[in-house]
N, C-alpha and C positions, 0 to 999 in steps of 0.2 A: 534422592534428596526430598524434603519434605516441602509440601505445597508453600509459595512466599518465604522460604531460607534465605532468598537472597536480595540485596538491596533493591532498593527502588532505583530508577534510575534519576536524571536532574529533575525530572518534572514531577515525582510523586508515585510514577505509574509500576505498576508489580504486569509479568510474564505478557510484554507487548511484543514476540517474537515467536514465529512457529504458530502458529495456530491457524489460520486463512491467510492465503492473498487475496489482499485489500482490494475492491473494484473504487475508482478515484471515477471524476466527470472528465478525466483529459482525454483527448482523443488520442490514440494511438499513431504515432509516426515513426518510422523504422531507423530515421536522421537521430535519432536519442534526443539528448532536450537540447537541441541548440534552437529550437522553433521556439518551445517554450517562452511565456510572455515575461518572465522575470521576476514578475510582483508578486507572486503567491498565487494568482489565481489560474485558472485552467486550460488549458491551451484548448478552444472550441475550435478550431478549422481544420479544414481537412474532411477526412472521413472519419468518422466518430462512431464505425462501426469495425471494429472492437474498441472499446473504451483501454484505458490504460490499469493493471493490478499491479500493486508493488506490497514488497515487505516478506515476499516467499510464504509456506507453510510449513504444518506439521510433515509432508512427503519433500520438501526440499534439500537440499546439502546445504550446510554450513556457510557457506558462498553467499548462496542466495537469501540466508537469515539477516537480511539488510533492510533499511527503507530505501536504499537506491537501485536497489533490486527491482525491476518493471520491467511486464510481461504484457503480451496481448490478452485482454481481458475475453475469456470464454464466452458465446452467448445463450453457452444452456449452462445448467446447474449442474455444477463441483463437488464433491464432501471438502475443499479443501480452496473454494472462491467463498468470498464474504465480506461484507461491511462493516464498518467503523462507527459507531453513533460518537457528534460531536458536535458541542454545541458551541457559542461563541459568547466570550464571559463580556458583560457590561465593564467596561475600564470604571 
């Protein structure tokens, strides 16, 4: 298939799957998100060594092509860990 064939999804966005696991600020806890603080923002406690990756890669299965897909975040460099630039729109 040819690069962008297929829809965007609800927010605009073209091929936001498969490409890196996302490194997030949440710390990593094995309990999955019942720690989590609810409101959006990052679960800072605990040991925050490895940080939290979600959304799978280009070497994942099918499964793991999710955003609820979350991994212990590596602390060396991946071809296949990587960041999200994102900014926060003035309402």
């Amino acid at each position: 298939m040819a690069v962008d064939s297929f829809e965007p999804n609800p927010w605009g966005l073209y091929n936001v799957h498969g490409n890196v696991w996302e490194w997030t600020e949440d710390c990593y806890w094995n309990g999955g998100n019942a720690a989590n603080p609810g409101d959006g923002s990052a679960r800072t406690t605990g040991t925050c060594t490895p940080r939290v990756a979600r959304g799978g890669s280009w070497v994942s299965t099918p499964y793991g092509l999710r955003s609820a897909s979350r991994a212990s975040a590596a602390t060396n460099r991946h071809s296949d860990f990587g960041f999200r630039l994102a900014r926060t729109l003035a309402p």
